[in-house]
NUROKOL-141231 format. One record per residue: residue number from 1; x, y, z of N, C-alpha, C in turn. Coordinates in steps of 0.05 Angstrom, whole numbers. Layout:
# residues N
{pos:NUM&nu:X&nv:Y&nw:Z&cau:X&cav:Y&caw:Z&cu:X&cv:Y&cw:Z}
...
***
This chain:
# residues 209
{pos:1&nu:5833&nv:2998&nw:4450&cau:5805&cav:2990&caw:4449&cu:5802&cv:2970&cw:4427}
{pos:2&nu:5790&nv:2948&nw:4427&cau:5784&cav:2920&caw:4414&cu:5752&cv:2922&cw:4406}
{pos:3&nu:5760&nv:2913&nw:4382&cau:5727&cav:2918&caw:4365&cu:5724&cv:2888&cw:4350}
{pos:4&nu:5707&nv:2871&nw:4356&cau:5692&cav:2848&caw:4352&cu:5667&cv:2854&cw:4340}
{pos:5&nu:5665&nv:2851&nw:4316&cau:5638&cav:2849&caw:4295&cu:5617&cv:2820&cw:4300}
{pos:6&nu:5598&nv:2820&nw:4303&cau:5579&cav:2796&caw:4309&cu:5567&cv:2785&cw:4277}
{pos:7&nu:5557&nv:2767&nw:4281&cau:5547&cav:2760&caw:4245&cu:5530&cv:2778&cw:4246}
{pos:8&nu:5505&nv:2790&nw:4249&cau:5484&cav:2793&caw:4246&cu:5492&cv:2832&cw:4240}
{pos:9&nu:5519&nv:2840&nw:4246&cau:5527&cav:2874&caw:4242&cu:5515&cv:2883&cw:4265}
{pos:10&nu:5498&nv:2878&nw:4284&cau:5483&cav:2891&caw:4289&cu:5495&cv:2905&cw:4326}
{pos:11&nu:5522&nv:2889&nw:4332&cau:5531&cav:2897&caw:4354&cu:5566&cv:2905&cw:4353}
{pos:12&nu:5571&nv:2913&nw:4367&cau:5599&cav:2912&caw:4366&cu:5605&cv:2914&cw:4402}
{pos:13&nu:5635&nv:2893&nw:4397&cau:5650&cav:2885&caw:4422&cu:5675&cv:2906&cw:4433}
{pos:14&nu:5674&nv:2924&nw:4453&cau:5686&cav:2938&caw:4458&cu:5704&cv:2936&cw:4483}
{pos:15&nu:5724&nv:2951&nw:4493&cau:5743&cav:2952&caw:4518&cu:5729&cv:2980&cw:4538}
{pos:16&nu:5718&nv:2971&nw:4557&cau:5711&cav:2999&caw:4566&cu:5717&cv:3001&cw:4604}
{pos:17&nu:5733&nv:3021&nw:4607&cau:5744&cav:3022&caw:4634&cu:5718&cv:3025&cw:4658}
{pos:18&nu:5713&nv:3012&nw:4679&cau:5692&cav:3016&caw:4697&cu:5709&cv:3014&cw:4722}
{pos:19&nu:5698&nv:3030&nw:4736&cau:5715&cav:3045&caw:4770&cu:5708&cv:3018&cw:4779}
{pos:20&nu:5736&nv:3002&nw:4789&cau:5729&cav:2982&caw:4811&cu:5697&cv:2980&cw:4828}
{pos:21&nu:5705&nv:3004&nw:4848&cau:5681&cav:2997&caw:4869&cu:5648&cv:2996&cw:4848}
{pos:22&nu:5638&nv:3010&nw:4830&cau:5618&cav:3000&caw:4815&cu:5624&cv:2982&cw:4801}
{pos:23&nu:5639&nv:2971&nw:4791&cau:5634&cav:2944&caw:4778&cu:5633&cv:2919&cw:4804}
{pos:24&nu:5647&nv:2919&nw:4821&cau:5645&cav:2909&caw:4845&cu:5613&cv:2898&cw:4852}
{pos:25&nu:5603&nv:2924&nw:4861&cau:5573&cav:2916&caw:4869&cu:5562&cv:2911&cw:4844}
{pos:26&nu:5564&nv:2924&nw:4814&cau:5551&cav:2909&caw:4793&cu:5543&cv:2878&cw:4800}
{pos:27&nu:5574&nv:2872&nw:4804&cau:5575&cav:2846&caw:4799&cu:5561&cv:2827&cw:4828}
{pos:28&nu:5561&nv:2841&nw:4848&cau:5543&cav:2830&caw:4871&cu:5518&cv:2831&cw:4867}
{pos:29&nu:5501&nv:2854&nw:4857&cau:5471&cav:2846&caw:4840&cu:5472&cv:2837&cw:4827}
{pos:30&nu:5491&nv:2821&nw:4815&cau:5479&cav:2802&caw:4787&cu:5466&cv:2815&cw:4757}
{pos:31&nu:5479&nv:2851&nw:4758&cau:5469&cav:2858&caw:4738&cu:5481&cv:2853&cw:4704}
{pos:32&nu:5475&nv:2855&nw:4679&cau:5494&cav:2861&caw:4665&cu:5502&cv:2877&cw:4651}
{pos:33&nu:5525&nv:2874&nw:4658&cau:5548&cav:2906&caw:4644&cu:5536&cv:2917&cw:4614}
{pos:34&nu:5530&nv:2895&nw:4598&cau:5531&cav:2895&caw:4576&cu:5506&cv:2916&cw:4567}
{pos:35&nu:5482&nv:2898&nw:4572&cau:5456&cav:2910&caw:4586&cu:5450&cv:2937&cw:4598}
{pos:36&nu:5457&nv:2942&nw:4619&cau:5459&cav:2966&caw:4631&cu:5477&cv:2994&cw:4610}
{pos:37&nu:5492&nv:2973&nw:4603&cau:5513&cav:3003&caw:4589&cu:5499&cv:3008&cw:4567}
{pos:38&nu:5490&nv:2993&nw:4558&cau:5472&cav:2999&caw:4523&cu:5442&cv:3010&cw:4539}
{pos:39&nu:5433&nv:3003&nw:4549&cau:5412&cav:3024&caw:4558&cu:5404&cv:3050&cw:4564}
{pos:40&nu:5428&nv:3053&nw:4591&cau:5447&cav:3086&caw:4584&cu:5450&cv:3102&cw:4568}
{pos:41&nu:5468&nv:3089&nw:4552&cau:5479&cav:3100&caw:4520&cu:5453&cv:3109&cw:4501}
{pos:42&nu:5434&nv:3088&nw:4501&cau:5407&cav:3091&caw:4482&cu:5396&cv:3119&cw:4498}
{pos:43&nu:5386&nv:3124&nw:4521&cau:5370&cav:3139&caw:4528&cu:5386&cv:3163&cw:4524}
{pos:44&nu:5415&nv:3171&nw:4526&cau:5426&cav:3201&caw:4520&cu:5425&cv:3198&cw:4491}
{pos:45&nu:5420&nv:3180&nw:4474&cau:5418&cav:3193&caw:4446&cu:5392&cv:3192&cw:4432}
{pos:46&nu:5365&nv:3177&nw:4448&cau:5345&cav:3182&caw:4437&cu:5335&cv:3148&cw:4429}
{pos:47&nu:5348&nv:3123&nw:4431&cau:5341&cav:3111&caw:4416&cu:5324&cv:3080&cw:4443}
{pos:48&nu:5301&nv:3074&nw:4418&cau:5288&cav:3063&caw:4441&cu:5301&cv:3034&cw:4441}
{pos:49&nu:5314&nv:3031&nw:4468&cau:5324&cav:3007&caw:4468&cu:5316&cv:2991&cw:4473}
{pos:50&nu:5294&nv:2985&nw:4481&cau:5273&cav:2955&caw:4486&cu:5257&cv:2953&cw:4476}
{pos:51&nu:5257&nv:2970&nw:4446&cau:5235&cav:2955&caw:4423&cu:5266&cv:2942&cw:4406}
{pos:52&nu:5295&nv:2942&nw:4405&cau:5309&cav:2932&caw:4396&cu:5308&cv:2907&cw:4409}
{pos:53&nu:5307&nv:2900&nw:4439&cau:5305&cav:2880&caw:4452&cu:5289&cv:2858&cw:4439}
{pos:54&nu:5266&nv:2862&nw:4429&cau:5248&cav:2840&caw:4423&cu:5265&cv:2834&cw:4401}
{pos:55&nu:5280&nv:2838&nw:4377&cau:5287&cav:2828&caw:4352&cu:5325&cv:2822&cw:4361}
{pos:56&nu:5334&nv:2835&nw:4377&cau:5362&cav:2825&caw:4371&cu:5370&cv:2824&cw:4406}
{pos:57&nu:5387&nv:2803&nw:4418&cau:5399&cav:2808&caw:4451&cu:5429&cv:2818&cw:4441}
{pos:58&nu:5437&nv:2831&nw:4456&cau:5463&cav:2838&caw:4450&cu:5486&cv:2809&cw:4463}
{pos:59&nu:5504&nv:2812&nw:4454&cau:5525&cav:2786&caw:4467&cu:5534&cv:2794&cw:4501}
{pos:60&nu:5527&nv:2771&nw:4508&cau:5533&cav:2784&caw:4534&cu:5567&cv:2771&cw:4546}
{pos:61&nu:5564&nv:2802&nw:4565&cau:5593&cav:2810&caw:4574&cu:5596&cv:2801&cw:4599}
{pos:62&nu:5607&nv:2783&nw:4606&cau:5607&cav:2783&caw:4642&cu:5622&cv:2788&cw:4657}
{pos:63&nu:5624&nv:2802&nw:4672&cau:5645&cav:2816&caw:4680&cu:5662&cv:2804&cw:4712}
{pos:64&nu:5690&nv:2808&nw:4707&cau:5703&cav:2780&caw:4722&cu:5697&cv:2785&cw:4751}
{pos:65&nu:5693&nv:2767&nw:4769&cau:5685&cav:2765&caw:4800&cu:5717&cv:2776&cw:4804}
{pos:66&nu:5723&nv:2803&nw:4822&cau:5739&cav:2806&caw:4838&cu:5748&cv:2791&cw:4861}
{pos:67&nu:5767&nv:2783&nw:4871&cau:5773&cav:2765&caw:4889&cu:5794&cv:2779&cw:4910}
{pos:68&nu:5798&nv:2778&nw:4939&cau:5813&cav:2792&caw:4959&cu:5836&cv:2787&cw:4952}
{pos:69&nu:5853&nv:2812&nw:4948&cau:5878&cav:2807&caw:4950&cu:5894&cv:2822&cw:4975}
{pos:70&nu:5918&nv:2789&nw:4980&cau:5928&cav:2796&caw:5002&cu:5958&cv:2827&cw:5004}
{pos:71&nu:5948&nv:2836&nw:5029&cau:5979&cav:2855&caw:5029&cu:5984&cv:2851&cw:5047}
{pos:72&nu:6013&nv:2841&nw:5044&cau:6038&cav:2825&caw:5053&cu:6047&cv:2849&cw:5078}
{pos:73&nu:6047&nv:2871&nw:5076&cau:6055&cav:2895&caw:5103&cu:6032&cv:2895&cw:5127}
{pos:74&nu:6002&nv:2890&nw:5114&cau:5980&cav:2883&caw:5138&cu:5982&cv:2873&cw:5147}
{pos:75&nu:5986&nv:2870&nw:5176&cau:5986&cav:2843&caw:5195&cu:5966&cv:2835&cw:5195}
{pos:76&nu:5932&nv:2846&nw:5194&cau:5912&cav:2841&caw:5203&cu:5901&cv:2829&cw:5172}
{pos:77&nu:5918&nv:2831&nw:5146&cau:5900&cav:2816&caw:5121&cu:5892&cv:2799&cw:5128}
{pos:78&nu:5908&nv:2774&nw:5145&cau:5902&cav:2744&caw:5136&cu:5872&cv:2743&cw:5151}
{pos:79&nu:5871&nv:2756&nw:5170&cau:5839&cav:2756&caw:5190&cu:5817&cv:2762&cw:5169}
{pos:80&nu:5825&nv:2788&nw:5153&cau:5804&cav:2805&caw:5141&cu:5795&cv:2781&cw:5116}
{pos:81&nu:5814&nv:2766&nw:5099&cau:5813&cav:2751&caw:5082&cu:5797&cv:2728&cw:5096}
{pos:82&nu:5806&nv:2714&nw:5112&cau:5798&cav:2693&caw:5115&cu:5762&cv:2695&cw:5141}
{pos:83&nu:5760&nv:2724&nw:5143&cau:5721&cav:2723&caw:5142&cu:5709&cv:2744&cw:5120}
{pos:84&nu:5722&nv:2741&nw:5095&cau:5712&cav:2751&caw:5071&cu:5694&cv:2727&cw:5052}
{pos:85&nu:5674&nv:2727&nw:5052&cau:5666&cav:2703&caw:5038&cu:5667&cv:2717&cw:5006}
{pos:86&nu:5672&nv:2696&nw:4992&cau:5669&cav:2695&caw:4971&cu:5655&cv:2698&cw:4948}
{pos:87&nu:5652&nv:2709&nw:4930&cau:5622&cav:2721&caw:4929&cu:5617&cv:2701&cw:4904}
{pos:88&nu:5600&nv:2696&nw:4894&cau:5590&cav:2676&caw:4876&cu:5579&cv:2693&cw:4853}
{pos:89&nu:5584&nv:2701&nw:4829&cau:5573&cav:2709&caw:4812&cu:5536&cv:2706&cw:4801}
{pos:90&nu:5522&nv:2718&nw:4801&cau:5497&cav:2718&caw:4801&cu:5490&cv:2716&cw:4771}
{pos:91&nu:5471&nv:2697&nw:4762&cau:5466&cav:2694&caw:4730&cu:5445&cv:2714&cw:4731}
{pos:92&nu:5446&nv:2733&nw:4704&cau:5425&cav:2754&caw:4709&cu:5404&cv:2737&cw:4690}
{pos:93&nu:5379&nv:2753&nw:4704&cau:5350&cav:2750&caw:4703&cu:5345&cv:2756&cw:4666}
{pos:94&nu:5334&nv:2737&nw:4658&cau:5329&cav:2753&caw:4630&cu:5299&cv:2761&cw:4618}
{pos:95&nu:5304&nv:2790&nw:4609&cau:5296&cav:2806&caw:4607&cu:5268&cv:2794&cw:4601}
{pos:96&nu:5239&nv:2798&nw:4599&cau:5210&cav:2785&caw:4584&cu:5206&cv:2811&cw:4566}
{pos:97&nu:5204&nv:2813&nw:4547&cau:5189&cav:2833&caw:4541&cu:5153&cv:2836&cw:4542}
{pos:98&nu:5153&nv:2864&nw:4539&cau:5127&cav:2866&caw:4560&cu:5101&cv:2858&cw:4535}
{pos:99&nu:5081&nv:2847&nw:4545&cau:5061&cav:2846&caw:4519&cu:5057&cv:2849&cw:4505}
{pos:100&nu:5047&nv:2882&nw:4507&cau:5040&cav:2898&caw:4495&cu:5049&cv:2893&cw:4468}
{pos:101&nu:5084&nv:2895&nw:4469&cau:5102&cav:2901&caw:4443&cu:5101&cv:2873&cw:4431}
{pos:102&nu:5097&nv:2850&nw:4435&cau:5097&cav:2825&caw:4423&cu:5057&cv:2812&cw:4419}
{pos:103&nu:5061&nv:2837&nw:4390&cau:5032&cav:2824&caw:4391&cu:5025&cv:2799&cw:4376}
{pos:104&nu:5006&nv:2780&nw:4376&cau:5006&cav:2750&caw:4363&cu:5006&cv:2752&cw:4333}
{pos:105&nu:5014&nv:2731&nw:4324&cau:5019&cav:2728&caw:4295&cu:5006&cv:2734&cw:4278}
{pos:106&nu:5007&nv:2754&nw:4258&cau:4996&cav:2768&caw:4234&cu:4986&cv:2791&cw:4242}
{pos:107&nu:4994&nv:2805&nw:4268&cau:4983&cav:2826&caw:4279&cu:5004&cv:2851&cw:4268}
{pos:108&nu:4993&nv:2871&nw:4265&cau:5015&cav:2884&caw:4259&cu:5018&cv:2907&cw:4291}
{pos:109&nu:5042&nv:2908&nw:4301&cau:5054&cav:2917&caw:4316&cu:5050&cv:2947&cw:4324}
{pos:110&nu:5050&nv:2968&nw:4305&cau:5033&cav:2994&caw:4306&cu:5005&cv:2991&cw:4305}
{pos:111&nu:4998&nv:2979&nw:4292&cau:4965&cav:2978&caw:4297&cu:4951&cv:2970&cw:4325}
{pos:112&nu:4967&nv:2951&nw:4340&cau:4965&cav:2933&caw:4356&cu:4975&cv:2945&cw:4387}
{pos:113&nu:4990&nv:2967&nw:4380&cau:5001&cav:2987&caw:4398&cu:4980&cv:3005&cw:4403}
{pos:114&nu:4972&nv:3024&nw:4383&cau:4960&cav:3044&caw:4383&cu:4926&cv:3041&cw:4386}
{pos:115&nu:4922&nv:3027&nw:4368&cau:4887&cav:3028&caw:4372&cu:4881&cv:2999&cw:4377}
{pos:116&nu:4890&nv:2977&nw:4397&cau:4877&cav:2963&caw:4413&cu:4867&cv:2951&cw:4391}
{pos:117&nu:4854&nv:2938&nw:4375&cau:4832&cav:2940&caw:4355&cu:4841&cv:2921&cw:4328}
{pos:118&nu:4832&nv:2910&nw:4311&cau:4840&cav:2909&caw:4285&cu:4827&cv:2924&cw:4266}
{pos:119&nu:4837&nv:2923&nw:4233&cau:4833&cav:2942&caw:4221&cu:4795&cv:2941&cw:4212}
{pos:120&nu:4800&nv:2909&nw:4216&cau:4768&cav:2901&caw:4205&cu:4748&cv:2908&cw:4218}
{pos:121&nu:4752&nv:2912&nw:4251&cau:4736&cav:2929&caw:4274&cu:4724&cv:2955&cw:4274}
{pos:122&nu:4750&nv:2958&nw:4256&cau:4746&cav:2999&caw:4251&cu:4729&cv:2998&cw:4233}
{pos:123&nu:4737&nv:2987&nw:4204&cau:4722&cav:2988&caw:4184&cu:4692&cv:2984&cw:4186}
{pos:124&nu:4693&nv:2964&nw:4200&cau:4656&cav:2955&caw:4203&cu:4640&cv:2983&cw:4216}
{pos:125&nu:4654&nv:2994&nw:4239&cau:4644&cav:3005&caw:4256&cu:4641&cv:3038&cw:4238}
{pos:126&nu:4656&nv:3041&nw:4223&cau:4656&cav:3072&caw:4212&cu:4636&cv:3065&cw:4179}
{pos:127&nu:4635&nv:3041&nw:4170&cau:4617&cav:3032&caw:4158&cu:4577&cv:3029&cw:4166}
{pos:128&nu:4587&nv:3027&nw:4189&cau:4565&cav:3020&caw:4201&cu:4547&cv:3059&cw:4200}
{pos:129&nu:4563&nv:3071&nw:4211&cau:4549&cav:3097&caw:4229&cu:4545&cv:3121&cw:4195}
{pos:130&nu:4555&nv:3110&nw:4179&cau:4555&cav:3123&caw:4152&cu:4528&cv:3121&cw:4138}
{pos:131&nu:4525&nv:3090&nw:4139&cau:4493&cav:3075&caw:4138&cu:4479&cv:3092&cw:4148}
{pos:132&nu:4472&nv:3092&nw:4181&cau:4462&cav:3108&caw:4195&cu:4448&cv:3131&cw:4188}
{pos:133&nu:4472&nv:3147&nw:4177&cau:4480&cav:3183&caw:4171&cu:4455&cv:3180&cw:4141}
{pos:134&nu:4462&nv:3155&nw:4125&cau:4457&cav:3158&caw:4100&cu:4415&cv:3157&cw:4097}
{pos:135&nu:4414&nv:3133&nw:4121&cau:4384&cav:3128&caw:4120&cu:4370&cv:3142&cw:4130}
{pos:136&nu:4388&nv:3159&nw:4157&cau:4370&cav:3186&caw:4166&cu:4363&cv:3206&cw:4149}
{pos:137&nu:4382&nv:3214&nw:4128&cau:4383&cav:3237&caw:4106&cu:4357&cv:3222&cw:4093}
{pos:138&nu:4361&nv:3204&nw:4079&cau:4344&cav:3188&caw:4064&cu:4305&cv:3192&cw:4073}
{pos:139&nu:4303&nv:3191&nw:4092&cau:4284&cav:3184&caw:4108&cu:4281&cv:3227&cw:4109}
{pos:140&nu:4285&nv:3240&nw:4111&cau:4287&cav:3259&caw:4119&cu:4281&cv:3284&cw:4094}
{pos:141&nu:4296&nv:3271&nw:4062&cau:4288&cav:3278&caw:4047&cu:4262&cv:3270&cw:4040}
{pos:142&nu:4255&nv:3243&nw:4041&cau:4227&cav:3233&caw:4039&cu:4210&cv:3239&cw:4053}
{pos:143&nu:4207&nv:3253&nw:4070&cau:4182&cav:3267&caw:4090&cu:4180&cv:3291&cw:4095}
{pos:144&nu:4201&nv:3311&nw:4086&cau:4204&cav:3337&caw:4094&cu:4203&cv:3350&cw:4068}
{pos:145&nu:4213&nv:3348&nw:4047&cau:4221&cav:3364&caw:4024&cu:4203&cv:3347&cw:3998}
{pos:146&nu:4194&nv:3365&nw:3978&cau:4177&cav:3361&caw:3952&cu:4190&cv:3367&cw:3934}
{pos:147&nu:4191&nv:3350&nw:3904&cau:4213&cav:3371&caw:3893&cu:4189&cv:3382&cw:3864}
{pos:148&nu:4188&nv:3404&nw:3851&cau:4173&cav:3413&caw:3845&cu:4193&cv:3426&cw:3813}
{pos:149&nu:4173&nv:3429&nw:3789&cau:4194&cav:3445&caw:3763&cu:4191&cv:3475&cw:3762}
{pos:150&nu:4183&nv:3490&nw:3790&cau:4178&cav:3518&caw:3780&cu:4206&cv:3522&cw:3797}
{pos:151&nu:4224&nv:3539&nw:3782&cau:4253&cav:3550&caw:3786&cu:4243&cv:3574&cw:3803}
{pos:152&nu:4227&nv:3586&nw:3813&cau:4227&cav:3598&caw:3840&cu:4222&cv:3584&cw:3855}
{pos:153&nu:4218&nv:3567&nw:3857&cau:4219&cav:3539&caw:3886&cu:4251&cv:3532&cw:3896}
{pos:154&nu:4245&nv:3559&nw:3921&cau:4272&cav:3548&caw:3928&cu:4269&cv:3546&cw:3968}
{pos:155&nu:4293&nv:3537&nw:3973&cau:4296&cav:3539&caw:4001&cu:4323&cv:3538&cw:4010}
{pos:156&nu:4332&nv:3565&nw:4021&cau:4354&cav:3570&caw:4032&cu:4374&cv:3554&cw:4048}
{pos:157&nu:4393&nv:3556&nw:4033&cau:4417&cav:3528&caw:4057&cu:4408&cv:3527&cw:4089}
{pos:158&nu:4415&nv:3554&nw:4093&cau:4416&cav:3549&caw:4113&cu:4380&cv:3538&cw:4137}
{pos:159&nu:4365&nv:3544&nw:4121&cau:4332&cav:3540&caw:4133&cu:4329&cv:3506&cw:4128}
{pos:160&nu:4336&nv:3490&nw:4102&cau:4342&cav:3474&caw:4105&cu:4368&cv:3456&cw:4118}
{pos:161&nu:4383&nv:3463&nw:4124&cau:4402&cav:3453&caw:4154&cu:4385&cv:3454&cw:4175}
{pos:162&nu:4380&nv:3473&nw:4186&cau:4371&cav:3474&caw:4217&cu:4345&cv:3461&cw:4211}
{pos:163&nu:4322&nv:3454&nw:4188&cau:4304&cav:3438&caw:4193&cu:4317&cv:3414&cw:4201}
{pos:164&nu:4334&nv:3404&nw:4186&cau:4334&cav:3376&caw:4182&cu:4361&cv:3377&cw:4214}
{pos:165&nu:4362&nv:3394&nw:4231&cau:4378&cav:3384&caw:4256&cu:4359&cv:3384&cw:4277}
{pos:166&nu:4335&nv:3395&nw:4266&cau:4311&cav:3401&caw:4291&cu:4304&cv:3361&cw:4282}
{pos:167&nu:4301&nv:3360&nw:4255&cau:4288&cav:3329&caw:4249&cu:4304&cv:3311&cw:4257}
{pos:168&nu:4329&nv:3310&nw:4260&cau:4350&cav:3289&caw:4272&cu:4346&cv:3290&cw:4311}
{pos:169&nu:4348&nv:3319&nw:4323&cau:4342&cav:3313&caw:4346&cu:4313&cv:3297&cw:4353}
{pos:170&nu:4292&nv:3306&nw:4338&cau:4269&cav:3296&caw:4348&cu:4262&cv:3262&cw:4338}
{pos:171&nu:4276&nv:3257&nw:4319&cau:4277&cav:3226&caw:4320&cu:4304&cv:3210&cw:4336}
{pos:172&nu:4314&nv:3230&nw:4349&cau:4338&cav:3217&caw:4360&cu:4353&cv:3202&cw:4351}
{pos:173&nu:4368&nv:3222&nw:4332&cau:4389&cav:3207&caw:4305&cu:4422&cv:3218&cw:4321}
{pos:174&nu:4425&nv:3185&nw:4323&cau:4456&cav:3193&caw:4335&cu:4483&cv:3209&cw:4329}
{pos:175&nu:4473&nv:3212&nw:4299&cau:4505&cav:3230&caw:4291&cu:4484&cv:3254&cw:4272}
{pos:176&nu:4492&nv:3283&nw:4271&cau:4486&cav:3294&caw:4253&cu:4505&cv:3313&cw:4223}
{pos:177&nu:4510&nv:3295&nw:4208&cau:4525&cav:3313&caw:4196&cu:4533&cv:3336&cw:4198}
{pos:178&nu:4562&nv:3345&nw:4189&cau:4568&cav:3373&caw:4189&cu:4550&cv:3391&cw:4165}
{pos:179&nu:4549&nv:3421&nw:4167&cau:4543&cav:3432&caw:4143&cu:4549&cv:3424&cw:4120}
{pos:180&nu:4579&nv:3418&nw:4115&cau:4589&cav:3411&caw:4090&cu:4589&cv:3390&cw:4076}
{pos:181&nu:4580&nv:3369&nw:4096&cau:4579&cav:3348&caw:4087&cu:4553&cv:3334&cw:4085}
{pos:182&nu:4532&nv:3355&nw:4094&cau:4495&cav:3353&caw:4092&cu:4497&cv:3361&cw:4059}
{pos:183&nu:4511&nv:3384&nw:4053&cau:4502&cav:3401&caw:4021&cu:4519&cv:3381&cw:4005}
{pos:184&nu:4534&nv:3370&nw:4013&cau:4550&cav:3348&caw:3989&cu:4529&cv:3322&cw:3992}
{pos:185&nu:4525&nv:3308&nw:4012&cau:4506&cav:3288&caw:4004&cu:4478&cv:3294&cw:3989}
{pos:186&nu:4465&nv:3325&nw:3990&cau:4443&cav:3329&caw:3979&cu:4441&cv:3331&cw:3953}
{pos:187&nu:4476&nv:3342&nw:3943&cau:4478&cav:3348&caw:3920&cu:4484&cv:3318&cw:3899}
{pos:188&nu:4512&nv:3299&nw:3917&cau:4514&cav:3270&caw:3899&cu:4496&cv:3251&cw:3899}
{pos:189&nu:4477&nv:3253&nw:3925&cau:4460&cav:3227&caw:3924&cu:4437&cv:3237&cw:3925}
{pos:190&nu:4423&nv:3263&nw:3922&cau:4390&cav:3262&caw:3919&cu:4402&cv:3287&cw:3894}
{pos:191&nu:4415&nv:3291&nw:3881&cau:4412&cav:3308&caw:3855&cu:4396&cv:3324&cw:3858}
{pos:192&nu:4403&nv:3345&nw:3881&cau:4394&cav:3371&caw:3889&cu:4407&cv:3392&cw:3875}
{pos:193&nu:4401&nv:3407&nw:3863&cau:4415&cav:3431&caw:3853&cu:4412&cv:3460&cw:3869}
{pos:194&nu:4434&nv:3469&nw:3862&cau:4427&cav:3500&caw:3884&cu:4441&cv:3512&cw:3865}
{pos:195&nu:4433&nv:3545&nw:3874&cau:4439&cav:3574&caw:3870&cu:4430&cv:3594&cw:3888}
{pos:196&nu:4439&nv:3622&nw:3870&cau:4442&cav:3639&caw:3885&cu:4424&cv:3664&cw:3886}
{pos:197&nu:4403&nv:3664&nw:3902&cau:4377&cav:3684&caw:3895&cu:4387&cv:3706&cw:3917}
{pos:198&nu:4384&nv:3736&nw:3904&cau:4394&cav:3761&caw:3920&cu:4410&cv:3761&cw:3941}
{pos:199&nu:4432&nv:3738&nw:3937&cau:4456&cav:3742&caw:3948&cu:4457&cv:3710&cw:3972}
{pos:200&nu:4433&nv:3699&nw:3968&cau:4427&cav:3683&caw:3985&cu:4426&cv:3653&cw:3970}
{pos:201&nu:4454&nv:3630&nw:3989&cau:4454&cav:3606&caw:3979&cu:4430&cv:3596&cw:3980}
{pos:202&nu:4411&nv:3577&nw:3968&cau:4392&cav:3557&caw:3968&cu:4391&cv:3537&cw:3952}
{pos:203&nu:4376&nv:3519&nw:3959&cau:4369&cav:3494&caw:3936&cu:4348&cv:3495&cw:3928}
{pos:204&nu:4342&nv:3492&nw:3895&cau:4330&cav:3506&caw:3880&cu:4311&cv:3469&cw:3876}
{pos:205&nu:4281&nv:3475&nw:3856&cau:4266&cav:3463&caw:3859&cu:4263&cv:3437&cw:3874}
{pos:206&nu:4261&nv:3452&nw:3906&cau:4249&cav:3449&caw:3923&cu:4232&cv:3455&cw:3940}
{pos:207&nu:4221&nv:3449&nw:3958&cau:4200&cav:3461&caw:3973&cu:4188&cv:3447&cw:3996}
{pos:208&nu:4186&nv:3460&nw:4018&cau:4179&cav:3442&caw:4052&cu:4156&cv:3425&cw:4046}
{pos:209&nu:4153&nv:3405&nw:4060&cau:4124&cav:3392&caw:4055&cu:4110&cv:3393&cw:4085}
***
């Protein structure tokens, strides 16, 4: 077996035995050996061979046109030879790769795979519905709740949640925060304070309006 290194490392040139009659018709489709055998090889060990395709072709192998040979004891060779046409070697088709995987310049390739999209699309869009989230709360503290200095002015987490999901359905507010993430915005951006009265969470000087 003969081993040929390419510049690039990235292939190596091998001796590899193939049964006459399949390389035969190989060679009447016009497939290539080279091609076909590294494809094979990739799929029993896991490795994806046609995202290698877009960055490197392997050297191609062509494999020699078989030709009739005569036997001299057949009476009937010279007939069989001479309506054997000759077969013409077929140049194989080369390969396109498919779209998808060759996305346009400055694109990045996983991004471009997976979410369709660029990054600046996402951003705007998850920017956008945060706004949303923020002006409904906003709007919601301003018409529903008073805030008052007597420290028995309170109102329970949970009585204030379900008001303010009854107030998001009835103005038809498209997203409604989770629990956890209603008591963290009340607490960093309207400087709500809470505790804990007879065992019961609430937010403390406040009160329904």
């Amino acid at each position: 077996m003969s081993e040929r290194k390419d510049p690039g490392g990235l292939w190596r040139q091998i001796s590899v035995v193939v049964r006459a009659d399949i390389l035969l018709k190989a060679t009447e489709m016009g497939l290539d050996i080279s091609t076909e055998c590294n494809q094979a090889l990739a799929h029993l060990v896991g490795i994806d061979y046609q995202q290698q395709q877009i960055n490197q072709t392997p050297p191609k192998q062509h494999a020699p046109v078989l030709h009739p040979v005569i036997n001299a004891e057949d009476p009937t060779a010279i007939s069989k030879v001479m309506k054997t046409k000759r077969q013409q070697a077929v140049k194989p088709v080369p390969e396109i790769p498919v779209a998808a995987e060759i996305p346009p310049p400055g694109t990045s390739i996983t991004h471009q795979a997976v979410h369709g999209r660029s990054p600046a699309g996402k951003g705007k869009a998850g920017t956008s519905e945060k706004r949303r989230k923020d002006d409904a709360l906003k709007k919601f503290v301003a018409t529903r709740i008073s805030r008052v200095d007597t420290e028995d002015a309170v109102i329970p987490k949970d009585d204030l949640y379900q008001a303010y999901t009854r107030w998001c359905r009835d103005h038809r507010c498209a997203a409604v925060p989770e629990r956890k993430a209603f008591a963290t915005l009340l607490k960093n951006k309207f400087a709500i304070r809470e505790k804990t009265v007879n065992g019961i969470a609430c937010w403390m000087n406040v009160v329904f309006t």
